[in-house]
DSSP file (Angstrom, degrees, kcal/mol; ACC not computed):
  #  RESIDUE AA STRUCTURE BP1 BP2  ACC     N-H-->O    O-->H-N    N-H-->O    O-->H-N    TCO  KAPPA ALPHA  PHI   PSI    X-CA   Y-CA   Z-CA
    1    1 A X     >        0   0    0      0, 0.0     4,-1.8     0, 0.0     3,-0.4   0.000 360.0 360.0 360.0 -37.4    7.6    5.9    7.5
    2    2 A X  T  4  +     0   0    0      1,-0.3     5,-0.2     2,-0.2    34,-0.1   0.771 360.0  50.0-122.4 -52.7    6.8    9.1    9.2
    3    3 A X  T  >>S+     0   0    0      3,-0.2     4,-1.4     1,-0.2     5,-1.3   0.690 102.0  64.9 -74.5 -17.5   10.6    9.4   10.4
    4    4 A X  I  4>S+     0   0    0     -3,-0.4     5,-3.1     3,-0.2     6,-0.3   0.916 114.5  24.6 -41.2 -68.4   11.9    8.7    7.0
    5    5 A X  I  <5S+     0   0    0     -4,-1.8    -2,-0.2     3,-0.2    -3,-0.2   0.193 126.9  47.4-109.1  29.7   10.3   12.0    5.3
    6    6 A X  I  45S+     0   0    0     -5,-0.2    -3,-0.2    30,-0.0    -2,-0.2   0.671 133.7   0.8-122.7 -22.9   10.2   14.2    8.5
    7    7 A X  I  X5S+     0   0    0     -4,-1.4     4,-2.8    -5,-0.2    -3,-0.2   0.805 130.9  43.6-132.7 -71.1   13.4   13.8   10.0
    8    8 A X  I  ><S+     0   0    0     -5,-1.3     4,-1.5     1,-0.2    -4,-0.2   0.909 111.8  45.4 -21.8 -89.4   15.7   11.5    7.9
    9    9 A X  H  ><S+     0   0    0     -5,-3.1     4,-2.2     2,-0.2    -1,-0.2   0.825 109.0  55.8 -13.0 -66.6   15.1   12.6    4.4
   10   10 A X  H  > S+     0   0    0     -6,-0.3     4,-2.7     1,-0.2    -2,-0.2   0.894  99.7  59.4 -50.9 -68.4   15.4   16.0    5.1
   11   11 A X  H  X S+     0   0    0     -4,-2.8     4,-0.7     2,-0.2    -1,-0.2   0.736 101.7  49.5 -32.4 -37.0   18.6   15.7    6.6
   12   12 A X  H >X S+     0   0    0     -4,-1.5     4,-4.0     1,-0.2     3,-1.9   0.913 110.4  61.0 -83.0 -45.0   20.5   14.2    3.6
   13   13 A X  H 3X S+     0   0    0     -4,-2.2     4,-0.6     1,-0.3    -2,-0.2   0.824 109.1  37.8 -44.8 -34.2   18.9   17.1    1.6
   14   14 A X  H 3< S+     0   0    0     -4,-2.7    -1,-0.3     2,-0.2    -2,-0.2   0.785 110.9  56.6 -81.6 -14.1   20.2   19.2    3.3
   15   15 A X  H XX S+     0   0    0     -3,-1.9     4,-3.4    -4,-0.7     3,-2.8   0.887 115.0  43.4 -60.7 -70.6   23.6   17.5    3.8
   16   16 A X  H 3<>S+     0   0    0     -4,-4.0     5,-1.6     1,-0.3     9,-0.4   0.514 109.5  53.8 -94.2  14.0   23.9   17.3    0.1
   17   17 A X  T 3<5S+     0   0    0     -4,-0.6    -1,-0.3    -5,-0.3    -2,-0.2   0.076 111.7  46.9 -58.0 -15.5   22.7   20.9   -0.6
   18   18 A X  T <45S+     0   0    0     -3,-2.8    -2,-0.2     3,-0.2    -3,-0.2   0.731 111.2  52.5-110.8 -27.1   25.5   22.2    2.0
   19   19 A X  T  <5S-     0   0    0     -4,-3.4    -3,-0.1     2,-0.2    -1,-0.1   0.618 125.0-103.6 -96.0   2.1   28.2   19.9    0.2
   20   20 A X  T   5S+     0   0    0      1,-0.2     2,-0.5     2,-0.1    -3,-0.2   0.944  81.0 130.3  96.4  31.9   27.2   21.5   -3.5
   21   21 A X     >< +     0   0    0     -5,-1.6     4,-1.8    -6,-0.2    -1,-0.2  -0.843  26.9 170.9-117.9  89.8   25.0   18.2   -4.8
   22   22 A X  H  > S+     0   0    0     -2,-0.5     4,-3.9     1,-0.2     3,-0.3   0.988  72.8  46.2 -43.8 -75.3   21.8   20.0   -6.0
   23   23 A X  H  > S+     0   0    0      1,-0.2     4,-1.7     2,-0.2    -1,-0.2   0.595 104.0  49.4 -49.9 -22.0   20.6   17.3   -7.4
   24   24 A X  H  > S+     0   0    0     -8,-0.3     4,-4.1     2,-0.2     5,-0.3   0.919 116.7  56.1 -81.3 -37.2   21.0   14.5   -5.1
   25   25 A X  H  X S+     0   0    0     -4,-1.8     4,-1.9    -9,-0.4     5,-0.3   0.911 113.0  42.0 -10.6 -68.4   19.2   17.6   -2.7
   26   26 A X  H  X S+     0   0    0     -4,-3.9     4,-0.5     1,-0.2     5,-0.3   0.949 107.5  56.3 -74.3 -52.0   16.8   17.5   -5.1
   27   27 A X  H  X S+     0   0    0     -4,-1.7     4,-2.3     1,-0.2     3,-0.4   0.968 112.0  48.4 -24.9 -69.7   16.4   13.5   -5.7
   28   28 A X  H  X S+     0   0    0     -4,-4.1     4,-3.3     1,-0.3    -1,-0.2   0.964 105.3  52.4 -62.4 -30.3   15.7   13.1   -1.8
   29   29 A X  H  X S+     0   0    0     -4,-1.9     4,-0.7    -5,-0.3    -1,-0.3   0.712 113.9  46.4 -69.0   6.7   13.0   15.9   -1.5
   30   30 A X  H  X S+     0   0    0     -4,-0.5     4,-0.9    -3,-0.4    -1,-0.2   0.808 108.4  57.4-103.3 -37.9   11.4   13.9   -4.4
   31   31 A X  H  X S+     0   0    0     -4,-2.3     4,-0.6    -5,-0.3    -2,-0.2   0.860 104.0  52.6 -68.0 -33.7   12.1   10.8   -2.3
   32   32 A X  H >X S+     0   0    0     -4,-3.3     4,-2.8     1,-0.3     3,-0.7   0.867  97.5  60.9 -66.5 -36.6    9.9   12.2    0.9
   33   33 A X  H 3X S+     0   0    0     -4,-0.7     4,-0.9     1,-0.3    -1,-0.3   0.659 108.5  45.6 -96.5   4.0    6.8   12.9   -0.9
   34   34 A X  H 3X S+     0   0    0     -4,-0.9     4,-1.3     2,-0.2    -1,-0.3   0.553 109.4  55.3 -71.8  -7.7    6.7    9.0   -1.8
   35   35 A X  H XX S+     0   0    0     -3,-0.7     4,-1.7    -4,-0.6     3,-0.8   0.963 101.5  55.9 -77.1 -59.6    7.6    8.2    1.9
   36   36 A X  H >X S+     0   0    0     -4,-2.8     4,-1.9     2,-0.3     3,-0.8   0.846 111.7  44.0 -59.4 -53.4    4.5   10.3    2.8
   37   37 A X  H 3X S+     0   0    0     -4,-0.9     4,-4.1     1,-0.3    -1,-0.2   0.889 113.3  57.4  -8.2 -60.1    2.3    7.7    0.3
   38   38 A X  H <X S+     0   0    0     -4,-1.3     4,-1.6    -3,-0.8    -2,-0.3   0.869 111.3  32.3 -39.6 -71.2    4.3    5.5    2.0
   39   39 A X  H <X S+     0   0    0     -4,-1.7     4,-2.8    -3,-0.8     5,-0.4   0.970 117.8  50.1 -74.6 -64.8    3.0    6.5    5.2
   40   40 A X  H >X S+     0   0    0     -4,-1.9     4,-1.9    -5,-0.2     3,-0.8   0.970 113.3  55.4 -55.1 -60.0   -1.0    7.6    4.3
   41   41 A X  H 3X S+     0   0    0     -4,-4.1     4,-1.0     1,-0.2     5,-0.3   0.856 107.9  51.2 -29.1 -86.3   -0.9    3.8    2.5
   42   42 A X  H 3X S+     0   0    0     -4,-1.6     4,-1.5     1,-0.3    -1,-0.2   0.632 107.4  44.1  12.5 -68.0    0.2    2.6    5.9
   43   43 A X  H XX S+     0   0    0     -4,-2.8     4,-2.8    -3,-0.8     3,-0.9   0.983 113.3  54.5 -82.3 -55.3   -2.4    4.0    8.4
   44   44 A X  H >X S+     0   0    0     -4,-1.9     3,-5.2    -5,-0.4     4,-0.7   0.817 112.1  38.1 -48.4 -62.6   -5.1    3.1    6.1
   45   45 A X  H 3< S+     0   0    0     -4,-1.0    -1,-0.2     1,-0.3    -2,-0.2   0.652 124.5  48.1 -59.8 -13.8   -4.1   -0.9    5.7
   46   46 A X  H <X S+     0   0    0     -4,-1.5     4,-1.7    -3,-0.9    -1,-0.3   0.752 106.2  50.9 -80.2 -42.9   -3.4   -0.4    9.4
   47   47 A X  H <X S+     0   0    0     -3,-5.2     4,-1.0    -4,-2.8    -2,-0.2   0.615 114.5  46.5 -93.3 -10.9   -6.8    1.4   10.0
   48   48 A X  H  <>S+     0   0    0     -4,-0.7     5,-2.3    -5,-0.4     6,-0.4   0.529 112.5  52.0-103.8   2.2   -8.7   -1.9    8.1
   49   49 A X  H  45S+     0   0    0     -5,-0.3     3,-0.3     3,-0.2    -2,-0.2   0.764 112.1  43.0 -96.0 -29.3   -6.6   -4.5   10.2
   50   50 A X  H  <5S+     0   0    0     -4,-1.7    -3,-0.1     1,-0.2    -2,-0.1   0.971 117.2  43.5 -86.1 -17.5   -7.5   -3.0   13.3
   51   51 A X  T  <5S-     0   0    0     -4,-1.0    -1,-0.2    -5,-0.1    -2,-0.1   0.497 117.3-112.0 -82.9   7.9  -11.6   -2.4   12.5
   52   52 A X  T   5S+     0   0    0     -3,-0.3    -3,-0.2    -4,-0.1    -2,-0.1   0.978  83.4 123.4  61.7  75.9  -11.4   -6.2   11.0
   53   53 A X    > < +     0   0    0     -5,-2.3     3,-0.6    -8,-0.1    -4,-0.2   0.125  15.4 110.8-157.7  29.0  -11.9   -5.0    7.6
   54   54 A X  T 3  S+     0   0    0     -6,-0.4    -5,-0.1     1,-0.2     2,-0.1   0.882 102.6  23.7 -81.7 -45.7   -9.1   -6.1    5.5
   55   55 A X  T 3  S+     0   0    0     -7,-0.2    22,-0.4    21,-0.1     2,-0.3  -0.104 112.9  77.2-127.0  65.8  -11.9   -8.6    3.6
   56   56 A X    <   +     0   0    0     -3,-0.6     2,-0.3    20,-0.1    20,-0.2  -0.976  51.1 161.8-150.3 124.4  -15.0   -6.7    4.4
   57   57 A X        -     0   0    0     18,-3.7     4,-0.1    -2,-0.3    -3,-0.0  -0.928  45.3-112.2-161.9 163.8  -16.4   -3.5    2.6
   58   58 A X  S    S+     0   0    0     -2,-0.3     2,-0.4     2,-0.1    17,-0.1   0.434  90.8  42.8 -64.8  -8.0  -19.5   -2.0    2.4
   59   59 A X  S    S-     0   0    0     15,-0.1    15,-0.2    16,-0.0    -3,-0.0  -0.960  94.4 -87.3-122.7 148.5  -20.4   -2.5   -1.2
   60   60 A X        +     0   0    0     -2,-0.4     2,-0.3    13,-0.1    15,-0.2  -0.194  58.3 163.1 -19.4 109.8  -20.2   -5.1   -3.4
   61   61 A X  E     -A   74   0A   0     13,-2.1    13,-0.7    15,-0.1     2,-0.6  -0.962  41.5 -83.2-150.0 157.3  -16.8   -5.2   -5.1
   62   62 A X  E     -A   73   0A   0     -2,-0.3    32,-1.9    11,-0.2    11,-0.3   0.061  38.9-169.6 -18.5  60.6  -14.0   -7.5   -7.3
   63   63 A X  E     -AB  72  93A   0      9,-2.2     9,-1.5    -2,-0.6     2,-0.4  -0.584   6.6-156.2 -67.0 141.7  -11.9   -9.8   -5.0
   64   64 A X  E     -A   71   0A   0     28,-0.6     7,-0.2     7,-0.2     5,-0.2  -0.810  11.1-137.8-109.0  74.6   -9.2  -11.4   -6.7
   65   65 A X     >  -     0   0    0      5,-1.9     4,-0.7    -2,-0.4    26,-0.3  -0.233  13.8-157.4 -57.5 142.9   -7.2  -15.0   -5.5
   66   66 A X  T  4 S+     0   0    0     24,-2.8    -1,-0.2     1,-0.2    25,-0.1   0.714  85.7  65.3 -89.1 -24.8   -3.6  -14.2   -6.1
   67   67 A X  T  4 S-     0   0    0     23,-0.4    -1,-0.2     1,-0.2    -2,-0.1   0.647 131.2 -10.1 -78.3  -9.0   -3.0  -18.0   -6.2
   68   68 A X  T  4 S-     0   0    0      2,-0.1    -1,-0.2    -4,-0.1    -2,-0.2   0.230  90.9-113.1-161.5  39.6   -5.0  -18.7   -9.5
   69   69 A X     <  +     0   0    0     -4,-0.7     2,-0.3    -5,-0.2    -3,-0.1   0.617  49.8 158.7  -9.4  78.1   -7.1  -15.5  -10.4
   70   70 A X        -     0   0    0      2,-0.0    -5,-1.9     0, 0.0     2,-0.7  -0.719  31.9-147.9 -95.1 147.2  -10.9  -16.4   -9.9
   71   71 A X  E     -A   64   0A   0     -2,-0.3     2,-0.3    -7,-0.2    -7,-0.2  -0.932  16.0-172.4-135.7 116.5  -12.6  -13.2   -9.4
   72   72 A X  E     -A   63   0A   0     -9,-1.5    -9,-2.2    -2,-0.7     2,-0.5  -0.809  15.0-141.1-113.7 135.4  -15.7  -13.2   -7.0
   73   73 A X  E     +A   62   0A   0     -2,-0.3     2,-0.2   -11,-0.3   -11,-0.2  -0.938  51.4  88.8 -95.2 132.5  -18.0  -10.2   -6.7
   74   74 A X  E    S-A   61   0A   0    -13,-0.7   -13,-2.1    -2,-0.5   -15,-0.1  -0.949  86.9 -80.8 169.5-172.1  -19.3   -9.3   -3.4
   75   75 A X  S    S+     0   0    0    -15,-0.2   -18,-3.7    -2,-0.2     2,-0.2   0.381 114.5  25.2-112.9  16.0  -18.7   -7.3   -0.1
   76   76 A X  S    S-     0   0    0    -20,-0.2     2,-0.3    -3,-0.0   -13,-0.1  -0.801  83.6-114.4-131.0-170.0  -16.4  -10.2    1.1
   77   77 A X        -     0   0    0    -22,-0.4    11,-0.1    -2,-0.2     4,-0.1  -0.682  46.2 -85.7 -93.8 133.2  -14.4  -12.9   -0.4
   78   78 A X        -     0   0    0     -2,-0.3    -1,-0.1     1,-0.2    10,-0.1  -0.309  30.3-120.0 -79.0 161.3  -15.2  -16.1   -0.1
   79   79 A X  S    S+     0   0    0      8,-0.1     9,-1.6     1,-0.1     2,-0.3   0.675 107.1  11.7 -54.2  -5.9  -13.8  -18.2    3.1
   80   80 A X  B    S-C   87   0B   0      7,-0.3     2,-1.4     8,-0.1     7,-0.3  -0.982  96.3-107.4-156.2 128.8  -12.0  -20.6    0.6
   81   81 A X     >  -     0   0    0      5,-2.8     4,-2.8    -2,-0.3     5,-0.2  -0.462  22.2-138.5 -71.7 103.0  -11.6  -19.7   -3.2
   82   82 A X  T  4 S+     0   0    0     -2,-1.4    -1,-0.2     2,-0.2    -3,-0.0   0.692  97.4  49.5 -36.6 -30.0  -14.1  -22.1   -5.0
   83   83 A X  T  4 S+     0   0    0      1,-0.0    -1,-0.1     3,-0.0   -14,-0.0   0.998 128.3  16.0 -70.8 -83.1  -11.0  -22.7   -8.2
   84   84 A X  T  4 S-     0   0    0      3,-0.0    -2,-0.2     2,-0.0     3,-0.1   0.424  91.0-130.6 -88.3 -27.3   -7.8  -23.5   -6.0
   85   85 A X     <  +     0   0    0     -4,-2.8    -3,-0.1     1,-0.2     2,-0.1   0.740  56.5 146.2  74.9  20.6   -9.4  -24.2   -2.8
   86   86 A X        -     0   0    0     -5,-0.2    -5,-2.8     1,-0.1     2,-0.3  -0.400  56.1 -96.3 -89.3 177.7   -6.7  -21.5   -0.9
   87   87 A X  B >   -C   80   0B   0     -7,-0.3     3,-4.0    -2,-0.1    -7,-0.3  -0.611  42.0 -84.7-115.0 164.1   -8.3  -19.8    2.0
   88   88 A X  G >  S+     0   0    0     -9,-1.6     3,-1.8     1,-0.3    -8,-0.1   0.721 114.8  74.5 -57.1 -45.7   -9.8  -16.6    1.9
   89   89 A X  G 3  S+     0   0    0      1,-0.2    -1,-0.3   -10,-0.2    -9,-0.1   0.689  82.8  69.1 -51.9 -12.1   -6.3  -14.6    2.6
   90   90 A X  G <  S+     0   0    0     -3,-4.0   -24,-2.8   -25,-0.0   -23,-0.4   0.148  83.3  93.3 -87.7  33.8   -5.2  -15.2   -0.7
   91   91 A X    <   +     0   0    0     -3,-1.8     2,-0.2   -26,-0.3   -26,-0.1  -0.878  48.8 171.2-111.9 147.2   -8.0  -12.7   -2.1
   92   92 A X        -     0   0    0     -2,-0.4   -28,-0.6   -30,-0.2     2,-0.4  -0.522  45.0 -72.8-139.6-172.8   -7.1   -9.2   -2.6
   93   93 A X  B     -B   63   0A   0    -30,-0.2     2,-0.4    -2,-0.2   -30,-0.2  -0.805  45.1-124.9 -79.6 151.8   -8.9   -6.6   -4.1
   94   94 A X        +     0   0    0    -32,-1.9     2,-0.4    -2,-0.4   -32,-0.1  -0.759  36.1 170.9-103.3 131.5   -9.2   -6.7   -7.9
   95   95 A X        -     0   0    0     -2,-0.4     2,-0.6     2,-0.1    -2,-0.0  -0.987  33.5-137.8-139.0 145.6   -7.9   -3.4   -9.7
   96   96 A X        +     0   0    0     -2,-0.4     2,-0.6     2,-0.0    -2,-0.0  -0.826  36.5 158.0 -80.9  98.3   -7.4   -2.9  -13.4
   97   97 A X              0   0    0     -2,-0.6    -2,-0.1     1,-0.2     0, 0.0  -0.905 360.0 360.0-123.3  91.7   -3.9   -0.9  -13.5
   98   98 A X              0   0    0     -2,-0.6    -1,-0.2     0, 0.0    -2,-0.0   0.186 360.0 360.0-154.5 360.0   -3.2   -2.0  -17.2
């Protein structure tokens, strides 16, 4: 991610800034500061895989199974979703984005 909007990116913006396309210029610099999301996403899911904390956190909150949405409170998931009977990786956290 990190070579995307420091080195990559940058480069076509400027590439299509030197050939007279403002806007495509403008398109990629727009494109980098979602590669840096990109990137800060990253290191975190990165920074809970390595401290073994992808289904562990320190308060109580919503886990979600993605395979039949039974929604368990607590500060893991359980090892097997009591509904569907899928094992604990198919729990996520549950967020309301609607």
């Amino acid at each position: 991610e990190k070579e995307e909007w420091d080195e990559l990116y940058p480069a076509f913006a400027k590439a299509a800034r030197e050939e007279g396309f403002p806007e495509v210029a403008a398109a990629y610099m727009k494109i980098i500061e979602v590669e840096k999301r990109h990137e800060t996403r990253y290191n975190k899911l990165a920074e809970n895989v390595a401290n073994s904390r992808v289904f562990e956190r320190e308060q109580p909150v919503q886990w979600i199974c993605m395979k039949c949405g039974y929604v368990y409170t607590g500060k893991t998931p359980p090892k097997v979703c009591p509904a569907c009977l899928n094992p604990q990786s198919y729990f996520e956290l549950f967020v309301e984005n609607y």
